[in-house]
C-alpha positions as CSV (number, residue, x, y, z in Angstrom):
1,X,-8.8,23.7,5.2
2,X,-7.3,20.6,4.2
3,X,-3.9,20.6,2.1
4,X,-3.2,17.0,0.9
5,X,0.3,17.2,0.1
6,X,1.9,13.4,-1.2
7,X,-1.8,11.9,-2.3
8,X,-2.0,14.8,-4.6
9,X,0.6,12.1,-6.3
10,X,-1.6,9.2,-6.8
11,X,-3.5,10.8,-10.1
12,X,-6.0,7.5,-10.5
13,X,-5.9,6.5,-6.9
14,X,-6.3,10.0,-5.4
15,X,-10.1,9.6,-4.6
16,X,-9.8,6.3,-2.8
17,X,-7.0,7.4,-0.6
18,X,-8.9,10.7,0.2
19,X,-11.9,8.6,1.3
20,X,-9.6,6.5,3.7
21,X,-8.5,10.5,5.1
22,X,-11.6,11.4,5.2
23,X,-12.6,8.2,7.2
24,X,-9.4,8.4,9.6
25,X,-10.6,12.5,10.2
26,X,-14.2,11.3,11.4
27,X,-12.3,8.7,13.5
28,X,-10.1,11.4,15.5
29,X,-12.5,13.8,15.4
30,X,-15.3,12.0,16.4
31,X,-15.9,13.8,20.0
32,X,-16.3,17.4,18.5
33,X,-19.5,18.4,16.1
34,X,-18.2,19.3,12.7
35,X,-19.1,18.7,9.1
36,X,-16.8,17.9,5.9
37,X,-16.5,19.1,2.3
38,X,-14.0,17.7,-0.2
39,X,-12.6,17.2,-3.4
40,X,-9.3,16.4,-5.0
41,X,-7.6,19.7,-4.3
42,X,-9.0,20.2,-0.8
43,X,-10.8,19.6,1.8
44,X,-13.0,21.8,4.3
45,X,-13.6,21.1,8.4
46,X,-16.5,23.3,9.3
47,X,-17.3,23.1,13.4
48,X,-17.8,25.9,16.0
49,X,-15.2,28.6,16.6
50,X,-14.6,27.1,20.5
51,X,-13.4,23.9,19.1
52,X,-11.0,25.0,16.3
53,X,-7.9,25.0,18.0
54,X,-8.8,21.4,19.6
55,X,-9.5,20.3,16.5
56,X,-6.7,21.6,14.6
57,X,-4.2,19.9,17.3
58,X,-6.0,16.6,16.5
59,X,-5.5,16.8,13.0
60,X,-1.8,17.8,13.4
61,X,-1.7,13.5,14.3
62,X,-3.5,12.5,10.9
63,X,-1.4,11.1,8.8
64,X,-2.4,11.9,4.9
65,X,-2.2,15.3,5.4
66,X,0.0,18.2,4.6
67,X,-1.2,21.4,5.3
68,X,-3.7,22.7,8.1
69,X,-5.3,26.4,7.5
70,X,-7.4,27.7,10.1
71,X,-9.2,30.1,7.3
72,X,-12.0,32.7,6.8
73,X,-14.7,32.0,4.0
74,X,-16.4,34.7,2.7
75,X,-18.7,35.0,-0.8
76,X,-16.5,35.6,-4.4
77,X,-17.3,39.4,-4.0
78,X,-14.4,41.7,-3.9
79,X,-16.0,44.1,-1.3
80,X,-17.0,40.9,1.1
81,X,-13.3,40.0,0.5
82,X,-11.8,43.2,1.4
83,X,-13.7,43.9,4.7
84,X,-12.8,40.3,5.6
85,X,-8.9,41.1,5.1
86,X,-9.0,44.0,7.1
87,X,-10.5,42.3,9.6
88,X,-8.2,39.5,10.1
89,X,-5.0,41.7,9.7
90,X,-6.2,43.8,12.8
91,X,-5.6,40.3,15.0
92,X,-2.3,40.3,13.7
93,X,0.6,41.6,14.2
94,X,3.1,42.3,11.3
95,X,5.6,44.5,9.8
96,X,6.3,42.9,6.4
97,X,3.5,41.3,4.2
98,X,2.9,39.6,0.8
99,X,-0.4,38.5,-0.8
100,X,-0.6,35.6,-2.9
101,X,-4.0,34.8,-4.6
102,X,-5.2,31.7,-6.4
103,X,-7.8,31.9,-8.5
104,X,-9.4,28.4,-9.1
105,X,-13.0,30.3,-9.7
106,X,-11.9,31.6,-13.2
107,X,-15.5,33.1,-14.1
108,X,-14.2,35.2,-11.0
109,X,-13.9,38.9,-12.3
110,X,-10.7,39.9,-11.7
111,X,-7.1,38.2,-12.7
112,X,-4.7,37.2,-9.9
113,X,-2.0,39.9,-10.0
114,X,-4.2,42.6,-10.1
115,X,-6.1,41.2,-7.8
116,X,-2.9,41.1,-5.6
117,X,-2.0,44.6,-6.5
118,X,-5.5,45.8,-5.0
119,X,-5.4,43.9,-2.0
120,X,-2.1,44.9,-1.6
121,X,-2.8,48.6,-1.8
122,X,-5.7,47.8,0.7
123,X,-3.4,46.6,3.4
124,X,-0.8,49.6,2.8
125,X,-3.7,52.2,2.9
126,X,-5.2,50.4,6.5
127,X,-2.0,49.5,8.2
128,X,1.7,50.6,8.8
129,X,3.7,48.3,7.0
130,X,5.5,47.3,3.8
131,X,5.6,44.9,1.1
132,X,8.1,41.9,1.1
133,X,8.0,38.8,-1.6
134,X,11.3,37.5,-0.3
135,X,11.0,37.3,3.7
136,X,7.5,39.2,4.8
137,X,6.3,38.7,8.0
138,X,3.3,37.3,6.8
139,X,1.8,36.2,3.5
140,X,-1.9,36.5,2.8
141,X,-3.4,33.8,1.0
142,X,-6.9,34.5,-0.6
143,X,-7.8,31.2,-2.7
144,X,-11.1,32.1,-4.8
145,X,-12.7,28.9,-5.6
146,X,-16.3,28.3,-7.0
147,X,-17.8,28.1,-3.9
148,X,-16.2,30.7,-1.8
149,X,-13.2,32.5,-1.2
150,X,-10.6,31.4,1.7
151,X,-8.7,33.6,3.5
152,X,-5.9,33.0,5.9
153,X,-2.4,34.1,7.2
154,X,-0.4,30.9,8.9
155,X,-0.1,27.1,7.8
156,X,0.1,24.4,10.3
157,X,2.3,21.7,9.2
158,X,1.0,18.2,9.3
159,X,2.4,14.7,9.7
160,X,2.4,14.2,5.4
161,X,2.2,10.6,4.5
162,X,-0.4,8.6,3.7
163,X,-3.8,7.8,5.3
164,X,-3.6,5.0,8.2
165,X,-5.1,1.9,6.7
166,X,-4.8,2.7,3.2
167,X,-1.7,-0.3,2.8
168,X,-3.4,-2.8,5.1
169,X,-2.7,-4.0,8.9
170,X,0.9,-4.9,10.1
171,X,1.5,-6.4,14.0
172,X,3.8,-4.3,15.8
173,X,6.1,-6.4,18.0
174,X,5.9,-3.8,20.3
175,X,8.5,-3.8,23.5
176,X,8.9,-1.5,26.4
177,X,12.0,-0.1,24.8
178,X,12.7,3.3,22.7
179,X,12.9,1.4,19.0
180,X,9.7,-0.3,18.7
181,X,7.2,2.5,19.7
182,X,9.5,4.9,17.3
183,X,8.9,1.9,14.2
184,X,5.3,2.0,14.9
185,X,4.9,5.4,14.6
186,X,7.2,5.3,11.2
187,X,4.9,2.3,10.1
188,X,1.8,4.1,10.8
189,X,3.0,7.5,8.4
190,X,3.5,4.8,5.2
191,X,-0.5,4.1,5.6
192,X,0.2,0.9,7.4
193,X,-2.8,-0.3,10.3
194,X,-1.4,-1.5,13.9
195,X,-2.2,-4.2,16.0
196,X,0.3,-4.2,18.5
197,X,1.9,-7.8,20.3
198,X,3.5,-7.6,23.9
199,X,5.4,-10.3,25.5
200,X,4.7,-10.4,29.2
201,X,6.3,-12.8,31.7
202,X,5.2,-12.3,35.1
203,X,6.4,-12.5,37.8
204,X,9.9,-11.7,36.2
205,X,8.3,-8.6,34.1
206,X,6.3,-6.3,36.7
207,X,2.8,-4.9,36.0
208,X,4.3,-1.2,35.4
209,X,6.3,-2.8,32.8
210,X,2.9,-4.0,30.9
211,X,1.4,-0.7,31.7
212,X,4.5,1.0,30.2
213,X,3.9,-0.7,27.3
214,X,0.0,0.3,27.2
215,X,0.7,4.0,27.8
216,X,3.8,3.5,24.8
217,X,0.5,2.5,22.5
218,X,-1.6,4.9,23.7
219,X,1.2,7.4,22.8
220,X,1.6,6.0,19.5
221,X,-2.9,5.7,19.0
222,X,-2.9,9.1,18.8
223,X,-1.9,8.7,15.2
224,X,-4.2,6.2,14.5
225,X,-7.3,5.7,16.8
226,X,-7.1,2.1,16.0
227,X,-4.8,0.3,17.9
228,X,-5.3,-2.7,20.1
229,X,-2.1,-4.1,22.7
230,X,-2.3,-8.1,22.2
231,X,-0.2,-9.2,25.7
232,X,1.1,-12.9,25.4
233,X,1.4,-14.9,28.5
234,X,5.6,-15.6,27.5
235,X,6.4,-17.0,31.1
236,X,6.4,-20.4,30.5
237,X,8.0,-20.8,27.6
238,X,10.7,-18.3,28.4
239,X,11.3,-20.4,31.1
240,X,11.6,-23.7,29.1
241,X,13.7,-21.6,27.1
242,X,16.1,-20.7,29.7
243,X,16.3,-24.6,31.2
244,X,17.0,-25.8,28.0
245,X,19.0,-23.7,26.2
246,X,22.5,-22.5,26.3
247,X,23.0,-19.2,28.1
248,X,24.8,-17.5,24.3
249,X,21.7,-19.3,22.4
250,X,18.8,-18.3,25.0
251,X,18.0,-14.8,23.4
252,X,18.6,-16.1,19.8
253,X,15.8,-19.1,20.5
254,X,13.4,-16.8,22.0
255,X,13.9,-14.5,19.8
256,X,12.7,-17.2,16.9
257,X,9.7,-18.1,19.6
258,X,8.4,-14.5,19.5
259,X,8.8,-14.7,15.4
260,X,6.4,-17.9,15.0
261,X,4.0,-16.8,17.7
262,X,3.6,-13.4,16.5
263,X,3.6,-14.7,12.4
264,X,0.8,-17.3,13.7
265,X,-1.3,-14.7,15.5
266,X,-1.2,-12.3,12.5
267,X,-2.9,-14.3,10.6
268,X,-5.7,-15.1,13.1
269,X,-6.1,-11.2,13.5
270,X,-5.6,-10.8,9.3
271,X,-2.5,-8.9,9.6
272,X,-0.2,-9.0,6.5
273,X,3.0,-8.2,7.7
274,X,5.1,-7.6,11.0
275,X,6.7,-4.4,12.4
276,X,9.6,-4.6,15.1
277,X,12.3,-2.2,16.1
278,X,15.0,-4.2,15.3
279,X,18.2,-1.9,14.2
280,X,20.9,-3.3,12.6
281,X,23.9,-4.2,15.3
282,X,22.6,-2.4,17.7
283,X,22.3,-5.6,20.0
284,X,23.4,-9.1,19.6
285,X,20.1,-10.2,18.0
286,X,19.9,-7.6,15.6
287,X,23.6,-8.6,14.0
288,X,22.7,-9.6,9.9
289,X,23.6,-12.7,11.1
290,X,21.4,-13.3,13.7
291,X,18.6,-11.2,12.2
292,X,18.9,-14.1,9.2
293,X,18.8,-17.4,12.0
294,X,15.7,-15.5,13.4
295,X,13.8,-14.5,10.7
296,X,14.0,-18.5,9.2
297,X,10.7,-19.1,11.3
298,X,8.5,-17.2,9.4
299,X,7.5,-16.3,5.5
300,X,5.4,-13.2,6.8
301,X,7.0,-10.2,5.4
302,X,8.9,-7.9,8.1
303,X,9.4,-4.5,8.1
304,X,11.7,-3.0,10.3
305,X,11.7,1.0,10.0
306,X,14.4,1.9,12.1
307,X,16.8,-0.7,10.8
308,X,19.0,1.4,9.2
309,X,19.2,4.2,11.7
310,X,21.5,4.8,14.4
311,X,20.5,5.2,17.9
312,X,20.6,9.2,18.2
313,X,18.2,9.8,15.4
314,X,16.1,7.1,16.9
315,X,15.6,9.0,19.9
316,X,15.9,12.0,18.3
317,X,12.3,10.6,16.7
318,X,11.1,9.1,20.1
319,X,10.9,12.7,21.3
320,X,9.3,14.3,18.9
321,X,6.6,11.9,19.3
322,X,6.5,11.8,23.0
323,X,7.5,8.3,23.7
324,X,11.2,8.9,24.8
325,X,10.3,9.5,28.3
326,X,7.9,6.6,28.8
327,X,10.2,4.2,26.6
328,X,13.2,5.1,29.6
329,X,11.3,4.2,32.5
330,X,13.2,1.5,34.6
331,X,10.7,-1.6,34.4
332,X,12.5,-4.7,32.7
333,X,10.6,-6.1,30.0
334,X,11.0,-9.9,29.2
335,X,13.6,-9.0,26.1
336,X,15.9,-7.9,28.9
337,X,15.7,-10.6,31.8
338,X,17.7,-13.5,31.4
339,X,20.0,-11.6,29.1
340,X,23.0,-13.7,29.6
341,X,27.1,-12.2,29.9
342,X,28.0,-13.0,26.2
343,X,25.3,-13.7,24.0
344,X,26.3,-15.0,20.3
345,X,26.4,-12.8,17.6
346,X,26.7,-15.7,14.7
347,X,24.4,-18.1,15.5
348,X,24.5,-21.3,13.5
349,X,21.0,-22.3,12.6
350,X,21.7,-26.2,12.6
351,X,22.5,-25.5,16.6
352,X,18.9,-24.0,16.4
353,X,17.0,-26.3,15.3
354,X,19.2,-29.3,17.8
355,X,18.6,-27.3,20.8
356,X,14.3,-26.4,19.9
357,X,14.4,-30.3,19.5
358,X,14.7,-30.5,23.3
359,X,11.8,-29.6,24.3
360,X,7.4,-29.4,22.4
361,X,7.9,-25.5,21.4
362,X,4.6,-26.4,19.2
363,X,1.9,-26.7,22.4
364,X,4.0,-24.0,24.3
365,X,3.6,-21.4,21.6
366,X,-0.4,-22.7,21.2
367,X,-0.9,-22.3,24.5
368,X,0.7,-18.9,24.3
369,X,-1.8,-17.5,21.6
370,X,-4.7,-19.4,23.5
371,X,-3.9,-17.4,26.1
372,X,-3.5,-13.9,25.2
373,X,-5.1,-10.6,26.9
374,X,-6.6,-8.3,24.3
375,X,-6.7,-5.0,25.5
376,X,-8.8,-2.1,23.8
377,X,-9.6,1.2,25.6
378,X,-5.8,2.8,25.1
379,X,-7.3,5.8,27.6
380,X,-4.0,7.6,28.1
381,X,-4.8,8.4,31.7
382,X,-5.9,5.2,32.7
383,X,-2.4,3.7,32.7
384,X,-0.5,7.1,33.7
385,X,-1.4,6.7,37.3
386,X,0.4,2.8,37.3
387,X,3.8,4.1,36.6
């Protein structure tokens, strides 16, 4: 059972952001054999008892959702209903207990608190234990609804948030680094759709360093099922970069490189916004100053997630997802090479635009997107062995 949580919220919307749940579900799930009912309330998984807890791991990734029940479903009978308890209380192991009915079925015989008071008495009469409303061991729920009755002890929590996809698709500037993967993930829980963008520039940035990268959006798929890495050939134009540009201005021009490339490439791949895990100060790049010379580039909205977070609950984050130990693996990626001793943290846009003047930034950023690796099986395993 299904417990939508936030989209219970959206009153005139609900149905069209439960289809898109429904939709991602099939996605995840689409390895197992399973059926689904739903309406605005809930919504019901039906597949074989082997796969349950499989499947209830999956959906613990689904964004949308707030509540997974593994539950029993037995007919609106009270003697069906009773044998059913019994039977599920002898798998458990408890002390303390309170029932809570819900009777959505309201043609359904018997009114919730004596329905509680007789279940109740059931469980004292079968089982050593007490009653506890405040802090039982357990709480039975028993939700009689027209087309059954549900029955079940523990509540999985799930992500919450809203369906991936239901806001659009965004282009995660996606680096080898702990901020980005952790933005993504954040991006993905508002209902945003990924497309990821990785700047590559080999031979200073090392093959693990891509596959880093990969395995960082593999992580991060496992939230969404959808996600592509989009690996631009930087090396070239990093290089111009780094011959023509003032060592304090180099990171600050590419920087505003990586901007128009990744605005002009999400738009070829209909993205309607771009995600990065820019914080604010953490580096000299991501000062308000610099953030504002940078961002001049581009009129694509940009969200930035972790922008306002400091760098403990970012990894605090990072591990909860599972990316914190990939994101710390010792393979440079091209935002750290060439970083020179003191780069500016007030850059002047007017010395921007002088030194880009030096050199056709236009055919280097065209051949750039002309030239970029799409990669599309995210097979965790497949990368883990590279690193």
């Amino acid at each position: 059972m299904i417990k939508y949580g936030e989209l219970t919220t959206k009153k005139d919307n609900r149905s069209f952001f439960i289809k898109k749940l429904v939709s991602n579900i099939k996605n995840i799930l689409k390895d197992f054999d399973f059926e689904i009912k739903y309406d605005r309330v809930r919504m019901y998984i039906f597949a074989d008892n082997k796969y349950i807890d499989k499947i209830a791991l999956k959906l613990s990734k689904v964004f949308g959702i707030h509540g997974i029940v593994i539950c029993h479903k037995v007919n609106n009978n009270t003697d069906e209903i009773k044998e059913k308890v019994v039977e599920i209380l002898k798998e458990t192991n408890f002390n303390t207990f309170k029932v809570e009915t819900k009777r959505a079925d309201k043609s359904f015989e018997i009114h919730t608190m004596d329905f509680n008071n007789i279940i109740g008495s059931l469980v004292l009469k079968n089982f050593s234990c007490k009653v506890d409303v405040h802090n039982p061991d357990i709480i039975l729920h028993i939700e009689i609804r027209v087309d059954g009755t549900y029955i079940y002890t523990n509540e999985i929590k799930g992500k919450g948030g809203y369906p991936v996809g239901i806001q659009g698709k965004g282009l995660l500037m996606l680096s080898g680094g702990i901020d980005s993967p952790v933005a993504g993930y954040l991006a993905l829980k508002r209902g945003v759709d990924l497309e990821c963008l990785y700047f590559e520039s080999p031979p200073h940035t090392s093959l693990e360093a891509k596959n880093k990268v990969i395995k960082l959006a593999s992580i991060i798929n496992e939230y969404s099922g959808n996600i592509r890495v989009h690996i631009v050939p930087f090396t070239k134009l990093q290089e111009t970069i780094y011959k023509m540009v003032p060592p304090n201005y180099m990171i600050t021009i590419m920087r505003r490189m990586m901007y128009r490339i990744s605005e002009r490439y999400a738009k070829k791949i209909k993205c309607e916004i771009l995600v990065n895990g820019e914080s604010i100060g953490q580096v000299a790049s991501q000062t308000i100053t610099s953030m504002s010379v940078i961002n001049e580039v581009t009129n694509m909205p940009v969200v930035r997630p972790v922008a306002c977070l400091d760098k403990l609950e970012i990894i605090n984050i990072a591990e909860q997802i599972n990316t914190y130990e990939t994101s710390i693996l010792p393979y440079e990626d091209c935002c750290t090479i060439f970083v020179p001793k003191h780069p500016i943290i007030n850059p002047k846009l007017d010395k921007c635009l002088e030194y880009e003047k030096r050199f056709d930034y236009d055919a280097l950023i065209e051949e750039c997107i002309d030239n970029i690796e799409v990669v599309k099986d995210l097979s965790f395993n497949k990368f883990e062995d590279l690193l």
